[in-house]
C-alpha positions in Angstrom: -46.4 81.1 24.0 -47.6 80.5 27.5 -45.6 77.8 29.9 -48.3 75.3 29.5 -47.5 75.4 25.8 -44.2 75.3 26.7 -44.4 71.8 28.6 -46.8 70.0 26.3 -44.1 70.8 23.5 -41.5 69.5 26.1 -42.6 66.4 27.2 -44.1 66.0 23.5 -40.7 65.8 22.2 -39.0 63.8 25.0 -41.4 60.7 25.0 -41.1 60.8 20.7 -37.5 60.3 21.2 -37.0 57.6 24.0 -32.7 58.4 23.8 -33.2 62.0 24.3 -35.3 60.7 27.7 -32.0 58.5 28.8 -29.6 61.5 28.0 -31.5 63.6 30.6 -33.4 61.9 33.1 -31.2 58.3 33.3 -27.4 57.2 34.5 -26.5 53.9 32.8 -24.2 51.4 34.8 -21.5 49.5 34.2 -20.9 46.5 36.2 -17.7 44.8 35.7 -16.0 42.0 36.4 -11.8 41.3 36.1 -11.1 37.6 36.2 -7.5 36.9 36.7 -7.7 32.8 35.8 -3.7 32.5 35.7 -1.1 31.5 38.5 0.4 34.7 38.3 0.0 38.4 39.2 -2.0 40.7 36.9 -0.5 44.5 36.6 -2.1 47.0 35.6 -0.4 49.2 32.2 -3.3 51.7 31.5 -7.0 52.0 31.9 -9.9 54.5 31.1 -10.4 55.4 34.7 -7.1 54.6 36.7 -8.4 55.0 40.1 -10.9 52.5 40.0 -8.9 49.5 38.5 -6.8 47.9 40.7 -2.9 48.3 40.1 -2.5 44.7 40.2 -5.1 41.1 39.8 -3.9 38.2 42.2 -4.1 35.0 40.8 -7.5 33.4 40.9 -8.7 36.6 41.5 -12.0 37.9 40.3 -12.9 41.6 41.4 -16.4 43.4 40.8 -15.8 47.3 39.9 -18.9 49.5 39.1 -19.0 52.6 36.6 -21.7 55.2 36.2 -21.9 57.3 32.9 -24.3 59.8 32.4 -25.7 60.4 28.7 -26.1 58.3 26.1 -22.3 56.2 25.9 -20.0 54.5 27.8 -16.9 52.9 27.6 -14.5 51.0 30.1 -11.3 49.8 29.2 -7.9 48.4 30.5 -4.4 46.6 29.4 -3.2 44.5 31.6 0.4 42.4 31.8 1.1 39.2 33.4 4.0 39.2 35.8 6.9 37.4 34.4 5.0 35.5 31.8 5.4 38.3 29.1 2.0 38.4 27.8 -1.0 40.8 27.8 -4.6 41.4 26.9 -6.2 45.0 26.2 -9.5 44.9 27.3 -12.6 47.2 26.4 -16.6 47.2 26.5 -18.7 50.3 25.4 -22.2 51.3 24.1 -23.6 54.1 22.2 -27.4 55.1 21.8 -28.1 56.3 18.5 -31.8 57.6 17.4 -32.4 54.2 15.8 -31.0 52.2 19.7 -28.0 50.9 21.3 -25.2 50.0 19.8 -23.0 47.6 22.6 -19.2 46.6 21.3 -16.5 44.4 23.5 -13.2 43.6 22.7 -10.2 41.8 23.9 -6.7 41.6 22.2 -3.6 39.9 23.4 -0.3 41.8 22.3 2.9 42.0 22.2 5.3 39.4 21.3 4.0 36.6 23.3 0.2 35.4 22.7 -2.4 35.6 25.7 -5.9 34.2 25.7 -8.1 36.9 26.4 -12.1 37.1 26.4 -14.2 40.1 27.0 -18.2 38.7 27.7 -21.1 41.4 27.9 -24.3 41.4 28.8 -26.4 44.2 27.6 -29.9 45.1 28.9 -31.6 46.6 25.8 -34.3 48.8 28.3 -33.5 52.7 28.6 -30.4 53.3 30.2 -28.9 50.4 28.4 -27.0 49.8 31.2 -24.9 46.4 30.9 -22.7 44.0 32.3 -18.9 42.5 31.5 -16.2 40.3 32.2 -12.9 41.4 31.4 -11.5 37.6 31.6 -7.1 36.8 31.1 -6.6 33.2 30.8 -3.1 31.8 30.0 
C-alpha cells in the first residue's frame, strides 16, 4: 500500500467513528463549581485530584475549579465534612463515550451518622468532546 492509501483508510475510519475522533484529536473540560451554602467551614476528606480542591470551603463560599481529561472519560470527585456540625456529602460527576455516545452520571451522598443535604447538578454538552459542567452543592 502506498501512503495515500494509507490516509484515505485513516481519515476513512476516523470520521465513521466520531468517538475515536474525540479520543485523538479533542480534550474535554470540566468546569466545576463547589458551593458551600452553610454557616460553617467545609473540609476537605478526599478527592480525585487533591491538589486542585481546596483543603477547606468558607461559608457562603462558591469556588470555580477547571479539569482537563484527555480521551474519551472523565470523572471528578470529592467528600467533604462540615466543621463541627458532623455531617458530610460525597460528591462525584463523570462521563464515558461509548460507540453508541456519552454516557454523563452525577451523584451526591450524605454519610455518616448525621444526615446532610447534598446536590450534585450537571450540565452536559452532547457535541464532541462532551465536555460538561457541575455543581458540587452542600446545603445543611
Amino acid at each position: 500500500m502506498n501512503l495515500s492509501t494509507l490516509k484515505t483508510i485513516a481519515l476513512s475510519i476516523a470520521f465513521s467513528c466520531p468517538w475515536l475522533l474525540a479520543h485523538v484529536a479533542h480534550a474535554n473540560s470540566v468546569n466545576l463549581t463547589l458551593q458551600n451554602s452553610t454557616p460553617d467551614v467545609l473540609r476537605l476528606l478526599s478527592s480525585s485530584h487533591n491538589s486542585q480542591f481546596p483543603t477547606t470551603l468558607g461559608p457562603g463560599q462558591i469556588l470555580p475549579i477547571s479539569f482537563t481529561f484527555g480521551g474519551t472519560s472523565s470523572e471528578v470527585s470529592a467528600t467533604y465534612s462540615r466543621v463541627g456540625a458532623g455531617t458530610t456529602c460525597r460528591f462525584s460527576a463523570s462521563h464515558v463515550v461509548h460507540i453508541s455516545g456519552p454516557r454523563f452520571f452525577k451523584n451526591a451522598t450524605s454519610i455518616g451518622e448525621n444526615s446532610a443535604t447534598c446536590l450534585t447538578f450537571q450540565s452536559p454538552k452532547w457535541k464532541i468532546p462532551y465536555s460538561y459542567t457541575a455543581t458540587f452543592a452542600f446545603y445543611y
